[in-house]
C-alpha positions in Angstrom: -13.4 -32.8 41.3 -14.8 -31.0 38.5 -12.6 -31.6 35.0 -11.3 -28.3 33.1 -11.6 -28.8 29.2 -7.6 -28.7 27.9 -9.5 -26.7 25.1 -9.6 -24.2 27.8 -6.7 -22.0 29.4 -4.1 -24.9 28.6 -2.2 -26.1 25.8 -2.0 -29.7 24.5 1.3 -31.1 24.9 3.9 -29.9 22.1 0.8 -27.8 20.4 0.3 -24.0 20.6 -3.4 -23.0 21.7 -4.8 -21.6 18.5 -7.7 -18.7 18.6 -10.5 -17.6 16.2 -10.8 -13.4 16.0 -14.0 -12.2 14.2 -14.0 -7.9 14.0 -15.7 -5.2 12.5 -16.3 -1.8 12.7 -19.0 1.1 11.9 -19.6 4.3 10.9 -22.4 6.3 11.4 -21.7 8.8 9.1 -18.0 8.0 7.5 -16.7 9.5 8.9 -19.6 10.1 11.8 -19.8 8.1 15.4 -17.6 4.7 15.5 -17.0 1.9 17.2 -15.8 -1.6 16.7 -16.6 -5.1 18.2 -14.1 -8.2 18.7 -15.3 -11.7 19.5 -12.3 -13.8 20.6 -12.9 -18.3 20.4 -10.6 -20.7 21.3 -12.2 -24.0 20.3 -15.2 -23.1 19.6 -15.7 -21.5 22.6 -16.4 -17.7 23.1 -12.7 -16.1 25.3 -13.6 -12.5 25.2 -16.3 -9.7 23.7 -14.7 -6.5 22.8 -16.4 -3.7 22.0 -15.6 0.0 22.1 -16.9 3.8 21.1 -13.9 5.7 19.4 -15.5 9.0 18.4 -15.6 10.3 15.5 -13.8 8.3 13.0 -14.3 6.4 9.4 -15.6 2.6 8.5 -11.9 1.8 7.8 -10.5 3.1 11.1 -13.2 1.6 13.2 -12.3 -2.1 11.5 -8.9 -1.9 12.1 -8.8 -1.0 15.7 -11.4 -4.0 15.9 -8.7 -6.1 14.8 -6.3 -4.5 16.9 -8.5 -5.2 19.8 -8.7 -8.8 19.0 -5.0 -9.1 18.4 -4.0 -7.6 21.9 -6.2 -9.8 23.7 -5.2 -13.1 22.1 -1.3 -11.4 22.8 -2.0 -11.6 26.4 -3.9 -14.3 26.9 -1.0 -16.4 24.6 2.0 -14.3 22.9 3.2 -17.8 20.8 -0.5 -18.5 19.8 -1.5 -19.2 16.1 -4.4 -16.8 15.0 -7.1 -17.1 12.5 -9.0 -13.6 11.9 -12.3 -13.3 9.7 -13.9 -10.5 8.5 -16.0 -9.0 6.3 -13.8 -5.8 5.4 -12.2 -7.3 2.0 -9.9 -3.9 2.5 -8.2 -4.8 6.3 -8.0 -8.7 4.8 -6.5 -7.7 2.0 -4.0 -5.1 3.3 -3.3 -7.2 6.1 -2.5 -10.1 4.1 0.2 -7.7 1.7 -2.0 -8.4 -1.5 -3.0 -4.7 -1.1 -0.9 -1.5 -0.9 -1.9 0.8 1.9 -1.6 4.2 0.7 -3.7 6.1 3.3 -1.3 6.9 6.4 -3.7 6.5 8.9 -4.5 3.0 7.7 -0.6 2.4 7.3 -0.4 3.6 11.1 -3.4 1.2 12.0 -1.9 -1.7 10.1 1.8 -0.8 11.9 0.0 -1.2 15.1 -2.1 -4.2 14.3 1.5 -6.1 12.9 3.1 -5.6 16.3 0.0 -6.9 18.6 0.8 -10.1 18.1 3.4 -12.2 15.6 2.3 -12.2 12.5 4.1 -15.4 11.5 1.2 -16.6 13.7 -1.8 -15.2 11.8 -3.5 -15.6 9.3 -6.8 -13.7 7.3 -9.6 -14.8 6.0 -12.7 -12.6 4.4 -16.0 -13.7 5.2 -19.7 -12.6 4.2 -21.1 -9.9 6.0 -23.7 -12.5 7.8 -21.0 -14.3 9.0 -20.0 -12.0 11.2 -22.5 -10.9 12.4 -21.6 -11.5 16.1 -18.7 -8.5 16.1 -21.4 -6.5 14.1 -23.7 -6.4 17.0 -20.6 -5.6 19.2 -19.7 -2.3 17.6 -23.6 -1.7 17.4 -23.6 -2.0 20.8 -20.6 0.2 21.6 -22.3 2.5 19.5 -25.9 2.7 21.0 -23.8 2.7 24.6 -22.1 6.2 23.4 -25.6 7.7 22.2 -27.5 6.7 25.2 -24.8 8.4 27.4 -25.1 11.7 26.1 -21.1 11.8 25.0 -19.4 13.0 21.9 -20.0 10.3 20.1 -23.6 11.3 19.4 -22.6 14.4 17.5 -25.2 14.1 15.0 -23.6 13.6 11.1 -25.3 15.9 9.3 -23.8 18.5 11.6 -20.7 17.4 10.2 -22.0 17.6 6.2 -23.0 20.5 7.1 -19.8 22.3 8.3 -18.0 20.9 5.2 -20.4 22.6 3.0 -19.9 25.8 4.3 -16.1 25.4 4.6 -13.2 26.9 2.4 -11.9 23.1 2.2 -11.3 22.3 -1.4 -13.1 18.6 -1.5 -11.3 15.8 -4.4 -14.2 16.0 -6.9 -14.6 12.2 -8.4 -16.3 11.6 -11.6 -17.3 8.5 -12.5 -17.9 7.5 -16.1 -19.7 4.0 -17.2 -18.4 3.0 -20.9 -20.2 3.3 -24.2 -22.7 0.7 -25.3 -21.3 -2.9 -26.5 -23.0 -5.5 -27.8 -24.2 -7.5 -24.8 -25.6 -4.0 -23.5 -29.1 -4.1 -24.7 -30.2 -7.6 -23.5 -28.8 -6.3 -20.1 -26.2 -9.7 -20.6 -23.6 -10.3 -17.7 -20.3 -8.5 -18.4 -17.5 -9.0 -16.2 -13.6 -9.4 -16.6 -14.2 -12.6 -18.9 -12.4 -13.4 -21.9 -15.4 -11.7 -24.2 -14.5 -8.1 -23.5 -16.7 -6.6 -25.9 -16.0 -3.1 -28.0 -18.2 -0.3 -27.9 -20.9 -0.5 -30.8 -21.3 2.1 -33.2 -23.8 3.7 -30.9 -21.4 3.6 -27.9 -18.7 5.4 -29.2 -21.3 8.1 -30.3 -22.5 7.9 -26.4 -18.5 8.2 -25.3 -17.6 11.0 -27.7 -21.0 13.2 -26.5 -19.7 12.4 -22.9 -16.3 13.3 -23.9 -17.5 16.8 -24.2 -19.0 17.3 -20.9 -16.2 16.3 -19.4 -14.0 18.4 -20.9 -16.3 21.4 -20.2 -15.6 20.3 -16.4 -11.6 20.7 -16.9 -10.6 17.5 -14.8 -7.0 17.3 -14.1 -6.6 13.3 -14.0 -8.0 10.3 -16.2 -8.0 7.0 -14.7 -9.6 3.5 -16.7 -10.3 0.4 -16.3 -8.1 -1.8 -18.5 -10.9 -3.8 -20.4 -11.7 -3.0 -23.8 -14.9 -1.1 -23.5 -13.4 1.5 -20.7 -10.5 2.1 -22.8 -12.0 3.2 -25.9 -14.8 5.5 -23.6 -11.2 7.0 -22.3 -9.8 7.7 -25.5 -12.6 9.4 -26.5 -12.4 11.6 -23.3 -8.4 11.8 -23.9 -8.5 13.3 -27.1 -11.2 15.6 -25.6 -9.2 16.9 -22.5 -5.9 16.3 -23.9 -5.1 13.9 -20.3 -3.0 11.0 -20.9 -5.0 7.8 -19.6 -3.7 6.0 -16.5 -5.3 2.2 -16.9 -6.0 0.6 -13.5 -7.2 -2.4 -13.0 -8.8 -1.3 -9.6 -11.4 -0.3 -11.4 -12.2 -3.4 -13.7 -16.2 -5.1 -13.5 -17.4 -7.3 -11.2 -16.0 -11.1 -12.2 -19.4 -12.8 -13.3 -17.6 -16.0 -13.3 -19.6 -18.6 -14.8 -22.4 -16.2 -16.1 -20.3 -14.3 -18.0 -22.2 -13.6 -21.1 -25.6 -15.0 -20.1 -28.7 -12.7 -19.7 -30.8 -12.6 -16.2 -33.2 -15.1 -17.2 -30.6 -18.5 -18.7 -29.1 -17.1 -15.3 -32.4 -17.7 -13.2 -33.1 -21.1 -15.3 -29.3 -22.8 -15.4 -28.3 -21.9 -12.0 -31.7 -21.5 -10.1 -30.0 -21.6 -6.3 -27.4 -19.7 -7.4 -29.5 -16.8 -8.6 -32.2 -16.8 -5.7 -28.7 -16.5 -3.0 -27.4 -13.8 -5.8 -30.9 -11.8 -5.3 -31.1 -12.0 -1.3 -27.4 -11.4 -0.4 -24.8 -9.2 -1.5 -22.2 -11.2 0.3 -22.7 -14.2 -2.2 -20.3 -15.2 -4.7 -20.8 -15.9 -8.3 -19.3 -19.2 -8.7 -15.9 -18.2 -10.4 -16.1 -14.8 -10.0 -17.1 -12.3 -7.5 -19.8 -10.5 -4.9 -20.8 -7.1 -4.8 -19.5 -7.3 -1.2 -16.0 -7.6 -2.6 -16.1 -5.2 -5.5 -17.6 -2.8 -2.8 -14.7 -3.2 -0.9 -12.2 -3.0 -4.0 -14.2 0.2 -4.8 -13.7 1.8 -1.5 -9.9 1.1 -1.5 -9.7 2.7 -5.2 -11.8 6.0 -4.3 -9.4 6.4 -0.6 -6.4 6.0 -2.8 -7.7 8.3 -4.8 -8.4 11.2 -2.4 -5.3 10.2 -0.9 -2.9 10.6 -4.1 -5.3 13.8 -5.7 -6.6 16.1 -3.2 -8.4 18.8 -4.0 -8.3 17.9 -7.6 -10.9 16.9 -10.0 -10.7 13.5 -10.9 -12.3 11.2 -13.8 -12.3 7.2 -13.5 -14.0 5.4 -16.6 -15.5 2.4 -15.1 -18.3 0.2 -15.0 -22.1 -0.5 -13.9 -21.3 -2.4 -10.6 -18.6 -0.4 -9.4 -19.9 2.8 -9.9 -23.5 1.7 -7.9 -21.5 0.5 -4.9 -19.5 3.9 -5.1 -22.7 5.6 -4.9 -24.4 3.1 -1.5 -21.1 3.5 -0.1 -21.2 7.3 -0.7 -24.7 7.9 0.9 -23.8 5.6 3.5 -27.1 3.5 2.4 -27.1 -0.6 3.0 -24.9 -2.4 0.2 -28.3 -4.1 -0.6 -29.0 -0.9 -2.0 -27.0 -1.5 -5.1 -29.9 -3.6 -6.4 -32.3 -0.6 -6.9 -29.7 2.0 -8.4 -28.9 1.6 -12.2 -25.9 3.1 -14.0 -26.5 4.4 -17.6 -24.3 4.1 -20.3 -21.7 7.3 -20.4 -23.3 8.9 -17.8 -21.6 10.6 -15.2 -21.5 9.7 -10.9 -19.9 12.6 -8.8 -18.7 12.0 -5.2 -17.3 14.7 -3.6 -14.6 13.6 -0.7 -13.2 16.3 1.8 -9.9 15.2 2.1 -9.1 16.1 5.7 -11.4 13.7 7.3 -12.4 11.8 4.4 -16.2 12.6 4.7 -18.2 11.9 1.1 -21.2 13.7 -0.5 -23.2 12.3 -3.6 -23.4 15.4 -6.1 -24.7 13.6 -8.7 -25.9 10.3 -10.4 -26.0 8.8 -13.8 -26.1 11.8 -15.5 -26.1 11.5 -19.0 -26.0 13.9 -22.0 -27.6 13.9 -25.3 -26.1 12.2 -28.4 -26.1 15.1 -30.8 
């Protein structure tokens, strides 16, 4: 008689089966042709593959309805089961988990409908590197591929879509992003997160903020928005008392934590922590020890600039910022790989502009570290 594992389709006496979900999502375009994957384990051992075209929809919408496509399955294979879900979208972890407010209402909708799949008592979420799941990543690829090979909607090209935006009488949230002034750990390029150093602007950075100042206020922006830390706030002042905007300090927008690097330059980073800085180079998913990974500011970033277009559309908004933030704002905005990050470079004061259409949330970059002169 062959012997069915209890790991499989049964329950251990007194103990409620307990399931892994990994999901993700994708964009071709963001919004452009979507689709999501589920991968549903009990065990260890593989329960379901879920994958699915949704048309034309964002990178946000196509992760969530992953994880509601996870969560209905486990529901009725189990409706008293524990859950774990991992993913790599720091935005549906964090929402889901309540650290985050969801301000968008589609992605309250989506996170409504994700709540009553299953008890969530029951679940529980965890953020993982993008490698890590890469098994729902190839599901939504697949979904994807599926919808273009059939001929459907789904393989509306994207640029069609840029292209009827641009021509459009939509009013699009202009987004201008700021880096601070020069400080002090600026020049030798030294690590400059949230840590307890917080430098000022030098003499030559508030020159750089108050020349910036000036552009900005030539583009009449109706909303100022800064990152808390000492360097942002005295670039906003500058740009305050140039636009006569009060400053609304968020700390949404704060640096990348550099954890245990804070205040070192590249190279003490590449000779005290050698591993460390090779998995830094190669992956965008690793974790400073103590502090952060681009993957996660990215997602931070993302949340910040939906919010944004959310709370100010049609308006022109400026956020005083920082290096990292701004060059995942500007991957995320051209839809490039994150890896990208590592070849664009943010210049003190200069100015980022994404554009964001508020009705279906697609994003154009209009400009990049532009800079003016220091009279």
């Amino acid at each position: 008689m062959r012997r069915v594992p209890p790991y499989f389709g049964q329950n251990l006496i007194g103990m409620p089966r307990s399931f892994h979900i990994t999901a993700d999502g994708g964009s071709r375009g963001n919004p452009g042709p979507a689709g999501y994957g589920a991968v549903v384990s009990e065990n260890g051992q593989v329960i379901a593959e879920l994958f699915e075209a949704i048309g034309v929809a964002s990178n946000n919408v196509a992760e969530y309805r992953g994880l509601i496509a996870g969560l209905q399955k486990v529901h009725e294979l189990d409706p008293e089961a524990d859950v774990t879900v991992a993913m790599d979208s720091k935005l549906v972890v964090e929402q889901m988990s309540g650290r985050w407010q969801i301000k968008h209402p589609d992605m309250r909708e989506l996170a409504r409908i994700a709540r009553d799949s299953h008890d969530m008592s029951r679940v529980k979420f965890a953020w993982i590197p993008r490698e890590e799941n890469s098994h729902a990543d190839r599901l939504a690829n697949k979904a994807l591929d599926g919808a273009q090979m059939s001929g459907g909607a789904i393989a509306k090209p994207v640029l069609n879509l840029l292209t009827q935006r641009l021509v459009s009488d939509e009013v699009p949230t202009t987004l201008m992003f700021i880096r601070h002034g020069e400080t002090v750990l600026t020049p030798s390029r030294r690590f400059s997160g949230v840590g307890p150093m917080d430098p000022e602007l030098t003499e030559k950075g508030i020159a750089q903020a108050k020349a910036i100042a000036k552009e900005i206020a030539a583009r009449k922006p109706d909303v100022l928005i800064a990152s808390p830390l000492m360097r942002t706030t005295m670039t906003a002042k500058e740009i305050s008392d140039a636009t006569g905007l009060d400053v609304i300090f968020d700390d949404q927008w704060v640096e990348c934590d550099f954890g245990q690097w804070e205040g070192l330059t590249p190279t003490e980073v590449s000779e005290q922590y050698p591993e460390d800085w090779n998995a830094w180079l190669s992956s965008t998913s690793f974790r400073v020890p103590q502090g952060e990974s681009y993957a996660e500011v990215a997602s931070r970033a993302e949340a910040g600039l939906n919010d944004l277009v959310l709370q100010y559309p049609g308006k022109k908004v400026c956020v005083v910022t920082h290096n990292i933030v701004i060059r995942a704002l500007a991957t995320l905005a051209m839809q490039a790989s994150l890896e990208s990050m590592y070849h664009v470079d943010i210049l003190p004061c200069s100015v980022t502009t994404v554009a964001v259409w508020p009705s279906d949330g697609l994003r154009a970059l209009k400009g990049l570290s532009e800079r003016t002169q220091i009279a």
